[in-house]
Backbone as a printed PyTorch tensor [residue, N CA C, xyz], in Angstrom:
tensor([[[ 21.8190, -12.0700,  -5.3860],
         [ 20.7390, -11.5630,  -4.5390],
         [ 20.1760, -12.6740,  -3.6460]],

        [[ 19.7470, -14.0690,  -4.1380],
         [ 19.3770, -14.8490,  -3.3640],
         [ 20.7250, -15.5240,  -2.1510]],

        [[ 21.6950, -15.1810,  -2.2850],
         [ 22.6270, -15.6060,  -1.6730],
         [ 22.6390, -14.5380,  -0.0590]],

        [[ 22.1780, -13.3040,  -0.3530],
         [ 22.0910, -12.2120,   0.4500],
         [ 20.8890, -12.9330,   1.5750]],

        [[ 19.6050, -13.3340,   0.3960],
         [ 18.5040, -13.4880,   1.2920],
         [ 18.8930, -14.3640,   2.4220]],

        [[ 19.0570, -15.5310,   1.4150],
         [ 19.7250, -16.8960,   2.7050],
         [ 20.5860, -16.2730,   4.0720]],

        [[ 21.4970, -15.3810,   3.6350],
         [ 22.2700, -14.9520,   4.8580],
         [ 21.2460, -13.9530,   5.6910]],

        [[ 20.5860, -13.1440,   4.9670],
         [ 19.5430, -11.9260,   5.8690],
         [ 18.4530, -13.6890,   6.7260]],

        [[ 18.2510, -14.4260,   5.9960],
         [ 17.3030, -15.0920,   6.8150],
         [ 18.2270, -16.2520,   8.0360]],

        [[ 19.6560, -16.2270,   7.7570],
         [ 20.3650, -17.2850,   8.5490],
         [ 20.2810, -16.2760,   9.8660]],

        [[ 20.3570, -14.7290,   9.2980],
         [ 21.1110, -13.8200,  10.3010],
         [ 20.0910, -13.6410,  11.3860]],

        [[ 18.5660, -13.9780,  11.2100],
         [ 17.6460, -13.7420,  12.1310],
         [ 17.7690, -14.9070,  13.1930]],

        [[ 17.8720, -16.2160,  12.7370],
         [ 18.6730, -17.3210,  13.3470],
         [ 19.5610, -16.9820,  14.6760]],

        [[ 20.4440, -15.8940,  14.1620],
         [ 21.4650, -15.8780,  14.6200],
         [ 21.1520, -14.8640,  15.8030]],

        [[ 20.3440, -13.9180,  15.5100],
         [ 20.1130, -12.7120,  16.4920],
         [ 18.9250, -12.9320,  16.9880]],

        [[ 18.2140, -13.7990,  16.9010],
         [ 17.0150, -13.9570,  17.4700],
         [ 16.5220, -15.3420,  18.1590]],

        [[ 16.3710, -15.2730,  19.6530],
         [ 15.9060, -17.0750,  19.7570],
         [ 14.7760, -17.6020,  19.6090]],

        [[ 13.7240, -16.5810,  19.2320],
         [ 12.5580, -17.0620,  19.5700],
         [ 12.1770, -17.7390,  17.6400]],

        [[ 12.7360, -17.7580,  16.7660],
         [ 12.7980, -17.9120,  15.5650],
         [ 12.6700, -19.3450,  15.6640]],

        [[ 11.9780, -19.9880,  15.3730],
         [ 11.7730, -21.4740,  15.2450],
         [ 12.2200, -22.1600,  13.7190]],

        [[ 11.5600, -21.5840,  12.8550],
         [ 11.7040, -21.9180,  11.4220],
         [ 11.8440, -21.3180,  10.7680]],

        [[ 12.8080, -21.4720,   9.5560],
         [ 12.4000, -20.9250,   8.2580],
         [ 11.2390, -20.5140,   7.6430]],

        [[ 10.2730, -21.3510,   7.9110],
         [  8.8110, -20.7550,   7.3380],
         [  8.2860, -19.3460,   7.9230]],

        [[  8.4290, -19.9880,   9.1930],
         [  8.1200, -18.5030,  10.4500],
         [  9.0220, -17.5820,   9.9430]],

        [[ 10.0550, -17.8840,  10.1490],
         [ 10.5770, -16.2720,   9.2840],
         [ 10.8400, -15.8430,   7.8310]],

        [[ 10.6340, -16.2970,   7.2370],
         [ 10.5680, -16.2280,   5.7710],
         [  8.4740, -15.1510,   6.0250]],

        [[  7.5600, -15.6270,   6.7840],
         [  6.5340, -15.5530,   6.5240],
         [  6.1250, -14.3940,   7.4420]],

        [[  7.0720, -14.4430,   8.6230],
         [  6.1910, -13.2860,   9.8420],
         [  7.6460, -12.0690,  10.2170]],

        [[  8.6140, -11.9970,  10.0920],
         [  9.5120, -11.0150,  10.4660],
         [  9.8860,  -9.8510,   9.3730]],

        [[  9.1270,  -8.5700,   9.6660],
         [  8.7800,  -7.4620,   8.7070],
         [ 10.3880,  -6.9390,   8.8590]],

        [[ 10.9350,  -6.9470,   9.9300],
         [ 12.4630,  -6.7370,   9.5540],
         [ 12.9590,  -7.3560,   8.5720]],

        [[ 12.9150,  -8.7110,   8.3270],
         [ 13.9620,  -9.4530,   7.4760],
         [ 12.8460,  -8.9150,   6.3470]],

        [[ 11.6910,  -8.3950,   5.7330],
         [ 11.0720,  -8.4310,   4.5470],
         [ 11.3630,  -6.7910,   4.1720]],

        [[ 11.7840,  -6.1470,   5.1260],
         [ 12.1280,  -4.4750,   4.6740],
         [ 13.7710,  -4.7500,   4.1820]],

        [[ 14.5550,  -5.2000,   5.0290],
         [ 15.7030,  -5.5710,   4.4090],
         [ 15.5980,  -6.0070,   2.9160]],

        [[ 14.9370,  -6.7810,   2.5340],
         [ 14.9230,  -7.3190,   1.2640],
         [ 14.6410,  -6.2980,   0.1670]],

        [[ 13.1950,  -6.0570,   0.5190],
         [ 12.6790,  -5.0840,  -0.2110],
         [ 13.7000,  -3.7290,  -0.5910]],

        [[ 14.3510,  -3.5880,   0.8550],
         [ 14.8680,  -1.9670,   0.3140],
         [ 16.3150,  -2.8040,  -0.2490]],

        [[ 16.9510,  -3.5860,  -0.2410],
         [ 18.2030,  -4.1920,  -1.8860],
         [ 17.4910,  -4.0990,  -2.9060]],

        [[ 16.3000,  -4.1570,  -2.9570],
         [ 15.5620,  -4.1300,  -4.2230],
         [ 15.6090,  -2.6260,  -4.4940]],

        [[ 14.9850,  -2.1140,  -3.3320],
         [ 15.0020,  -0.3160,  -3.8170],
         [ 15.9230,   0.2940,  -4.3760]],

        [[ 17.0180,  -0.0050,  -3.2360],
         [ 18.4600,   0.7780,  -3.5850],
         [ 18.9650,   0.4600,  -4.6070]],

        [[ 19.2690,  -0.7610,  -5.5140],
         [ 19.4510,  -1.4490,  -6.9370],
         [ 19.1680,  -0.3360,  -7.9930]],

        [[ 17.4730,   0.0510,  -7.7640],
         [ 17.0740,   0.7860,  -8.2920],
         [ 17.5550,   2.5910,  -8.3340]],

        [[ 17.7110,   2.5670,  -7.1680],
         [ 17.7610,   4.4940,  -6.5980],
         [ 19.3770,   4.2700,  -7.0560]],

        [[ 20.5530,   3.4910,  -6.9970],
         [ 21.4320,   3.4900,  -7.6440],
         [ 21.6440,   3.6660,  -9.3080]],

        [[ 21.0600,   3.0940,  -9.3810],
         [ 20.3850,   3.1130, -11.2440],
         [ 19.7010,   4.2120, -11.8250]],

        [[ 19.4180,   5.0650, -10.5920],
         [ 18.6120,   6.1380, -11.0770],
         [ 16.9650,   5.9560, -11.5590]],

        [[ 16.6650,   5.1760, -11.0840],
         [ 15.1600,   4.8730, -11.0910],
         [ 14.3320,   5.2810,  -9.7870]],

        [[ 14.6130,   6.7670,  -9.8060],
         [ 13.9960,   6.9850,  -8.4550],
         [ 12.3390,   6.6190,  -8.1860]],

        [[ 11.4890,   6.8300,  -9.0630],
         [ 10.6610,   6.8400,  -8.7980],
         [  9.9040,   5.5680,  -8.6040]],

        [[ 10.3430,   4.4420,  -8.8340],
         [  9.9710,   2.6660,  -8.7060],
         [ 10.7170,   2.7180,  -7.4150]],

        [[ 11.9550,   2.6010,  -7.2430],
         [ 12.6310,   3.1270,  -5.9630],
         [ 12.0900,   3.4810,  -4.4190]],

        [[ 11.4520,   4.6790,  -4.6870],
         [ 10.4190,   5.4460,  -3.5730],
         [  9.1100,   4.2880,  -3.6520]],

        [[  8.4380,   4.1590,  -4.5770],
         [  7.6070,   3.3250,  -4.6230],
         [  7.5180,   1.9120,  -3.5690]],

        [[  9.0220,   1.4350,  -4.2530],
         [  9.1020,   0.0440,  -3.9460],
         [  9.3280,   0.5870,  -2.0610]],

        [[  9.8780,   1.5600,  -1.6680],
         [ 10.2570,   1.5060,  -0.6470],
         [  9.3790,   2.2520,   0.4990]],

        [[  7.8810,   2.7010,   0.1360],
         [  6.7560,   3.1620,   0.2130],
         [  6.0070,   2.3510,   0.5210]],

        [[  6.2400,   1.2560,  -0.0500],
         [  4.8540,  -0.0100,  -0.0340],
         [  5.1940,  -0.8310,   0.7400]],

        [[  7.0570,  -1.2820,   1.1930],
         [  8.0070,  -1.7130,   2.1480],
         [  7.1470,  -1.2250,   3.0630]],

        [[  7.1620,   0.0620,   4.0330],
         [  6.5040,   0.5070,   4.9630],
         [  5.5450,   0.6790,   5.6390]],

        [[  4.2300,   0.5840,   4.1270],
         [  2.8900,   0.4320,   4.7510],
         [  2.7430,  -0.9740,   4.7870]],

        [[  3.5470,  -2.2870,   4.5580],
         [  3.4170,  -3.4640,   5.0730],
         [  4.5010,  -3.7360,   5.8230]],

        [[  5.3820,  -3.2740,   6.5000],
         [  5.8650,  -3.8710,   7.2740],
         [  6.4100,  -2.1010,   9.0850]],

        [[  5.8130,  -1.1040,   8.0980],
         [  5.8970,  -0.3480,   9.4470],
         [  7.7420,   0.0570,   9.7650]],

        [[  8.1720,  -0.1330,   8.7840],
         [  9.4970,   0.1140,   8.8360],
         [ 10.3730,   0.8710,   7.2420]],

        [[ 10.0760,   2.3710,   7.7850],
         [ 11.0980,   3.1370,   6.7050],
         [ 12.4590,   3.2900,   6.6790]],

        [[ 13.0470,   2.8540,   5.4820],
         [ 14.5260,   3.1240,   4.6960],
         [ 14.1270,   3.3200,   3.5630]],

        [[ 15.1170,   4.7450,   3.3150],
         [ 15.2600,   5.5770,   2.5850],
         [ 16.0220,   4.6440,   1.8140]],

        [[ 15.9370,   4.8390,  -0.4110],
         [ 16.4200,   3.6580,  -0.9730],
         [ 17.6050,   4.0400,  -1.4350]],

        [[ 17.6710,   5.4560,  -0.7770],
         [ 19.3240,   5.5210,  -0.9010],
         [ 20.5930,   5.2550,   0.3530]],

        [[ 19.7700,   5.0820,   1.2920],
         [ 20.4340,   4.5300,   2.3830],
         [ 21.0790,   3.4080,   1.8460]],

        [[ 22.5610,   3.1800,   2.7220],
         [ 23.0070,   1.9710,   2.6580],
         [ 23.0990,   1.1260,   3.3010]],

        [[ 22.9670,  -0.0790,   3.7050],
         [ 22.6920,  -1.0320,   4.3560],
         [ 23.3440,  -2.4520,   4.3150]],

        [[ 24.7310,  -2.5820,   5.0830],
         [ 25.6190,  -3.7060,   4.8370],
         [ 24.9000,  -5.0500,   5.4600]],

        [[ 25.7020,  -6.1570,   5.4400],
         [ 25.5790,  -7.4840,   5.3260],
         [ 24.7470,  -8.1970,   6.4720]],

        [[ 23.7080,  -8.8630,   6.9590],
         [ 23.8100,  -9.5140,   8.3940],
         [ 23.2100,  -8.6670,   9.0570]],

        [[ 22.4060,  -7.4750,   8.5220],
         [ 21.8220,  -6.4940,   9.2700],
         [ 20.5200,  -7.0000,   9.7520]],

        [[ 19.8650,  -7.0460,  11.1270],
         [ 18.5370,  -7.5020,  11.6080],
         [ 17.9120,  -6.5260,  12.0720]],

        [[ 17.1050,  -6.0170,  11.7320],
         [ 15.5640,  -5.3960,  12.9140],
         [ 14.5420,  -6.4590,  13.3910]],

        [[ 14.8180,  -6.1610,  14.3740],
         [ 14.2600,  -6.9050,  15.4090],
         [ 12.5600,  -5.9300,  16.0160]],

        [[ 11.6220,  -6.6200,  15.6880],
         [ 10.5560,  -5.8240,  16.3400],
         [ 10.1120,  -4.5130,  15.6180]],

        [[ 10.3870,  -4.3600,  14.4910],
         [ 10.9790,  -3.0360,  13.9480],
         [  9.9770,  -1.8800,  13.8210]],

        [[  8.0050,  -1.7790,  14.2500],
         [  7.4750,  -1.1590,  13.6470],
         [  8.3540,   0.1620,  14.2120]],

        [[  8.0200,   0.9520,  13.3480],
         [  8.1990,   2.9890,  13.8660],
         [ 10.0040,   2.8920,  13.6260]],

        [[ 11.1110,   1.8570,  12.8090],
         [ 12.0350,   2.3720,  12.2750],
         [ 12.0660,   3.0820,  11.3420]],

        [[ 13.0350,   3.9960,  11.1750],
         [ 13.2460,   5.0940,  10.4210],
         [ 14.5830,   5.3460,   9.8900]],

        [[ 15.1410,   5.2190,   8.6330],
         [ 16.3330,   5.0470,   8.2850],
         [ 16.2550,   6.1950,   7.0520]],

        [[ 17.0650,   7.1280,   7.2430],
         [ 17.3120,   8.2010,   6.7070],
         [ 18.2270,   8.2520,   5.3310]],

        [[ 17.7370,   9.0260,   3.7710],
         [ 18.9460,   8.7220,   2.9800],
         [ 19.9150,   9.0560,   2.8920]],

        [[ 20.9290,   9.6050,   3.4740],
         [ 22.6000,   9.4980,   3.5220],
         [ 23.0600,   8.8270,   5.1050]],

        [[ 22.0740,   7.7910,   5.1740],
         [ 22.6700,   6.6220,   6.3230],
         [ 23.3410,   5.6620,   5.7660]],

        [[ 24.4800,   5.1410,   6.1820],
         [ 25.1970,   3.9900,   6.3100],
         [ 25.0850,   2.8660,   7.4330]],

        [[ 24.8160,   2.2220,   7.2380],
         [ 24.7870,   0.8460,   8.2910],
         [ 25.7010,   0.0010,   7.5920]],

        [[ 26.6760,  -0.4490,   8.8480],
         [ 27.7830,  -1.5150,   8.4360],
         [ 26.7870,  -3.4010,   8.8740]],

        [[ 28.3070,  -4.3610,   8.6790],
         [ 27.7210,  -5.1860,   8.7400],
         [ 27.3280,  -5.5770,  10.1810]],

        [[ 26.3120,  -6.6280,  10.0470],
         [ 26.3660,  -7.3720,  11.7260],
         [ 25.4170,  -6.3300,  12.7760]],

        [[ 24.5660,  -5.3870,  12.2510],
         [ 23.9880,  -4.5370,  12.5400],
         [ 22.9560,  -5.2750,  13.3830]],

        [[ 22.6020,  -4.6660,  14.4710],
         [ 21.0560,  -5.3650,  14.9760],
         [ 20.1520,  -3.9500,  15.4880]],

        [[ 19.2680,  -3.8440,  15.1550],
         [ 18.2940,  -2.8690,  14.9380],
         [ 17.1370,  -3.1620,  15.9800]],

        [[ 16.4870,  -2.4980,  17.0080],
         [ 15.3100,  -2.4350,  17.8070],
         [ 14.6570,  -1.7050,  17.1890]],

        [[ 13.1160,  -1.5650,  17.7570],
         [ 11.8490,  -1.3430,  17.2240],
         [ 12.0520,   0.3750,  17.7300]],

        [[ 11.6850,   1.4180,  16.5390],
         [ 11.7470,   2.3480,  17.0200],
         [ 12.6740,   3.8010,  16.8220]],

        [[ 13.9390,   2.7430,  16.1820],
         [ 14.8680,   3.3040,  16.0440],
         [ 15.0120,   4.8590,  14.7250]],

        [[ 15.6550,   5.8370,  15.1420],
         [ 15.4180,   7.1960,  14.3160],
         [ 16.9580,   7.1900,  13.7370]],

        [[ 17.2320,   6.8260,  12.7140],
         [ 18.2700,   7.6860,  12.0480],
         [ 18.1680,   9.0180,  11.4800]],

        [[ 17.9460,   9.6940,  12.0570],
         [ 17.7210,  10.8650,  11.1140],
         [ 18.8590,  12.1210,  10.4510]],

        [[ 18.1600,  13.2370,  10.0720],
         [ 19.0110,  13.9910,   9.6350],
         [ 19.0550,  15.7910,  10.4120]],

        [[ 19.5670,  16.5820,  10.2350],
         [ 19.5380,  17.9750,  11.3820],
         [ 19.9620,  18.7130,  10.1450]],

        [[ 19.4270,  19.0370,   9.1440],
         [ 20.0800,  19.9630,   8.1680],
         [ 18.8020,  19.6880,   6.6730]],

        [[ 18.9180,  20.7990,   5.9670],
         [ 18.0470,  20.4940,   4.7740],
         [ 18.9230,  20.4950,   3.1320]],

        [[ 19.9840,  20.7080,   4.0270],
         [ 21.2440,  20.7310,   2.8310],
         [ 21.2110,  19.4620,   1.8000]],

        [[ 21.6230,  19.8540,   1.1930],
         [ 21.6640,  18.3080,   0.3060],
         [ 23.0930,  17.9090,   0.4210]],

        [[ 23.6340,  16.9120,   1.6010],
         [ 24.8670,  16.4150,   2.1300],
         [ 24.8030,  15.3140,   3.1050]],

        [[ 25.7050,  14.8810,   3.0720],
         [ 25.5380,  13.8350,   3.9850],
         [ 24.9800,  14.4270,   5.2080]],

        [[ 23.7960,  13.7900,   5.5280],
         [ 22.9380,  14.1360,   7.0640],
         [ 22.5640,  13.6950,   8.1920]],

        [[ 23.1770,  12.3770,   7.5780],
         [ 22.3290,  11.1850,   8.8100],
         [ 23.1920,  10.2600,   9.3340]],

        [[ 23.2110,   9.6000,  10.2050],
         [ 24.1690,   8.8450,  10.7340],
         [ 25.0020,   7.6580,  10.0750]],

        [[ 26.4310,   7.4860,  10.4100],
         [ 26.9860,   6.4690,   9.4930],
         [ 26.9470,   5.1800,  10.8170]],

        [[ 26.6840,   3.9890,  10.8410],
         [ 26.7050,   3.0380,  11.9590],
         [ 28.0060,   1.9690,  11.3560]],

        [[ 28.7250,   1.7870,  12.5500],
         [ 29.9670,   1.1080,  12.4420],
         [ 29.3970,  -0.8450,  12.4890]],

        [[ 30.5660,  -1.2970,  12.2600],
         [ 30.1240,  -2.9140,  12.4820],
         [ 29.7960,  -3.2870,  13.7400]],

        [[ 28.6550,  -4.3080,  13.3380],
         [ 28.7340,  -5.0640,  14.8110],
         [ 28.3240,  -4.0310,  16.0630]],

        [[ 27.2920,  -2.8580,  15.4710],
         [ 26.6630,  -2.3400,  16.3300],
         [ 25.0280,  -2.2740,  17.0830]],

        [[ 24.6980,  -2.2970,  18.0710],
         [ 23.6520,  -2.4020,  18.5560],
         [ 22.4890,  -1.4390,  18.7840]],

        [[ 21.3270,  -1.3260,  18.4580],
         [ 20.9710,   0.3600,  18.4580],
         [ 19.1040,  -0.2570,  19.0120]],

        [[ 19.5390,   0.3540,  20.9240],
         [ 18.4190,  -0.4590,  21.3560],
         [ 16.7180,   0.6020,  20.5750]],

        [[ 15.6630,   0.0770,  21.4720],
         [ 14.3070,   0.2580,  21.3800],
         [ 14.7450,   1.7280,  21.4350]],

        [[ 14.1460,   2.3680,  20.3510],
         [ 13.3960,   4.1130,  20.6770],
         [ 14.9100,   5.0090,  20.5190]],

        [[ 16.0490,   4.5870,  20.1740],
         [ 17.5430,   5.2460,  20.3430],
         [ 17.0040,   6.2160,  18.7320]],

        [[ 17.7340,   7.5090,  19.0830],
         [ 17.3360,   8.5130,  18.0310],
         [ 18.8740,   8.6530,  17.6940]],

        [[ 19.2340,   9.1330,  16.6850],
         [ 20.3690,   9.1790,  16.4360],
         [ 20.6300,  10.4700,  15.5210]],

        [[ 20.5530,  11.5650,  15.4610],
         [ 20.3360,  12.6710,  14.4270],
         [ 21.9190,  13.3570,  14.2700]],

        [[ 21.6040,  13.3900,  12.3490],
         [ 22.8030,  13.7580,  11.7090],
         [ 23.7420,  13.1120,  11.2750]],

        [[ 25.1430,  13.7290,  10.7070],
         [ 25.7260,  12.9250,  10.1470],
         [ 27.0240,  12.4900,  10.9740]],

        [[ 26.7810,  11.8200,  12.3140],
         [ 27.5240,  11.5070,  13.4050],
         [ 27.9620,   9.9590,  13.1300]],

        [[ 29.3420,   9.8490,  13.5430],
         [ 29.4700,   8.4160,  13.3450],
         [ 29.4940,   7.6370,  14.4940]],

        [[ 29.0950,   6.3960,  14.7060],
         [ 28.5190,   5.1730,  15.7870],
         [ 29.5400,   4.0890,  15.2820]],

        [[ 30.7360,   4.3450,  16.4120],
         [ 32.0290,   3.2390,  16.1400],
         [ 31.2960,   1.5920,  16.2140]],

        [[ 32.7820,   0.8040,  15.6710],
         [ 32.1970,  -0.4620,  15.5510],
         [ 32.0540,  -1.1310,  17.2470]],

        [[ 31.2940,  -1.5770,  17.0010],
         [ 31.2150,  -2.9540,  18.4710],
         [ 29.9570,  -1.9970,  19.4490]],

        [[ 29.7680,  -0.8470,  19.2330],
         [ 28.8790,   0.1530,  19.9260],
         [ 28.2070,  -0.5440,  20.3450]],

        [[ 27.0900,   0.3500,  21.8110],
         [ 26.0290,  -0.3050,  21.8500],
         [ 25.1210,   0.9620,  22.4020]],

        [[ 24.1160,   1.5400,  21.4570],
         [ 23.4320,   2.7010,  21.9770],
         [ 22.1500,   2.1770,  22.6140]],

        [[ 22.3140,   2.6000,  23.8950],
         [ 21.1150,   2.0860,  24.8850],
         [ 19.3530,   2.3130,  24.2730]],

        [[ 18.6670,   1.7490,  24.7820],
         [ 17.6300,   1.7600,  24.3030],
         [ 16.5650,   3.2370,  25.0180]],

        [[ 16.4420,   4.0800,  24.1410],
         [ 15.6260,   5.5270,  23.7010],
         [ 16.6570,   6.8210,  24.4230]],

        [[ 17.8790,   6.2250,  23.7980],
         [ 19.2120,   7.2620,  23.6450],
         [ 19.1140,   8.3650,  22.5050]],

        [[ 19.2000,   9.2700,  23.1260],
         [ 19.5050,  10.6170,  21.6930],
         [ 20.7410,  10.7960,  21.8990]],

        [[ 21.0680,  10.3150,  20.6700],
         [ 22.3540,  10.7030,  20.2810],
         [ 22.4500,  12.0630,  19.1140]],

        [[ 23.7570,  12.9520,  19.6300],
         [ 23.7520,  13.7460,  18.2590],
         [ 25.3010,  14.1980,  18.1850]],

        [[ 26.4660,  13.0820,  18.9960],
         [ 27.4560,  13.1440,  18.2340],
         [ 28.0980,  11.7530,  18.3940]],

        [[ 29.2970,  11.5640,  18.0270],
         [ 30.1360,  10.5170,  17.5970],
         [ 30.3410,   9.6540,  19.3980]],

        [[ 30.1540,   8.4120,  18.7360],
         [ 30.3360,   7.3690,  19.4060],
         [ 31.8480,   6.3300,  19.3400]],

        [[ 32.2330,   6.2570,  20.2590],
         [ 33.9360,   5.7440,  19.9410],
         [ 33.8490,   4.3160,  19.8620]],

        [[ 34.6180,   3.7920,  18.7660],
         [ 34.4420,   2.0180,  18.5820],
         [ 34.5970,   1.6810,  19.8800]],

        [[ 34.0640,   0.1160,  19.5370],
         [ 34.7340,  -0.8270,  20.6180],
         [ 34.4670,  -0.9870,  22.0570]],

        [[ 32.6920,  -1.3560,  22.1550],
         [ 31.6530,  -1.6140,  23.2540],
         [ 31.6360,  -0.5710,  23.6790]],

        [[ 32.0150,   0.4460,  23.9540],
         [ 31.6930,   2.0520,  24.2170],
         [ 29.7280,   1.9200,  24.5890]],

        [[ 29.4560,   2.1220,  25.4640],
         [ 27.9890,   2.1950,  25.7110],
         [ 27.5510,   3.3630,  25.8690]],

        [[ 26.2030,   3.5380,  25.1470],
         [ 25.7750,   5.6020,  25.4810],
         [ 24.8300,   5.0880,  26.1050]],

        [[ 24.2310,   5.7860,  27.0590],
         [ 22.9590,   6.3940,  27.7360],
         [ 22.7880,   7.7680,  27.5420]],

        [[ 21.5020,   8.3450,  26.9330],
         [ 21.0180,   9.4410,  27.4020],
         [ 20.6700,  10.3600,  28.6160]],

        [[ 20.7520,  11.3350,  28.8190],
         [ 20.1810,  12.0420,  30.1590],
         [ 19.0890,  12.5020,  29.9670]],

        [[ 18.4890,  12.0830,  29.1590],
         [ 16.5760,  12.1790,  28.3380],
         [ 15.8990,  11.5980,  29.1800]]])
């Protein structure tokens, strides 16, 4: 787990210039502290401890303004950037190398109990305010423009969406 953190905190480094220090981000970036928090959740919601789970991932939100669901999954190197008003839905997948804007809607279009919400490929970009509803997949290298509704499949490999919103 601490091996994860080091990389979630190298990865802000990496996607962000205005990051000066370790202290500064270890202390002020609610992205890199929801990331954390929800490995902690999901640990749990895997284990079947839903209700510490929701908790832990409840209290994530009212301090840092950024919901994931603790059954969402959430690969390696993933950053939100700016993140208040994200929204990460539980049968989302996020791959690795992910970079996240402030705003962002994974959501779901169904009350079924099934996969509902978007799967995100590697190494994808998902600007300010981009909505993304259902269980549509967002190829790798993507880049969904910033306050794009999306509500179907995105083709790998820099493929850029704009909305007509």
């Amino acid at each position: 787990m601490f091996k994860l953190i080091r990389e979630d905190i190298q990865t802000v480094f990496l996607k962000d210039p205005a990051a000066r220090s370790k202290l500064e981000v270890i202390f002020s970036y609610p992205g890199l502290h929801a990331v954390i928090l929800h490995r902690f959740a999901n640990k749990l919601w895997k284990n079947k401890f839903y209700f510490m789970a929701r908790f832990i991932s409840h209290t994530s939100r009212f301090v840092t303004g950024i919901e994931i669901h603790p059954g969402a999954v959430i690969g390696r190197r993933v950053f939100i950037d700016h993140g208040m008003g994200v929204v990460i839905g539980e049968t989302s997948e996020i791959g690795n190398d992910v970079l996240i804007y402030k705003g962002v809607l994974l959501g779901g279009t169904t009350l079924e109990k099934k996969k509902r919400h978007p799967t995100i490929g590697d190494n994808v970009v998902l600007g300010s305010n981009a909505i993304l509803l259902g269980a549509i997949n967002i190829g790798k290298n993507a880049i969904i423009a910033a306050a794009s509704v999306v509500t179907h499949d995105v083709p790998a490999n820099g493929h850029r969406y704009w909305s007509s919103c």
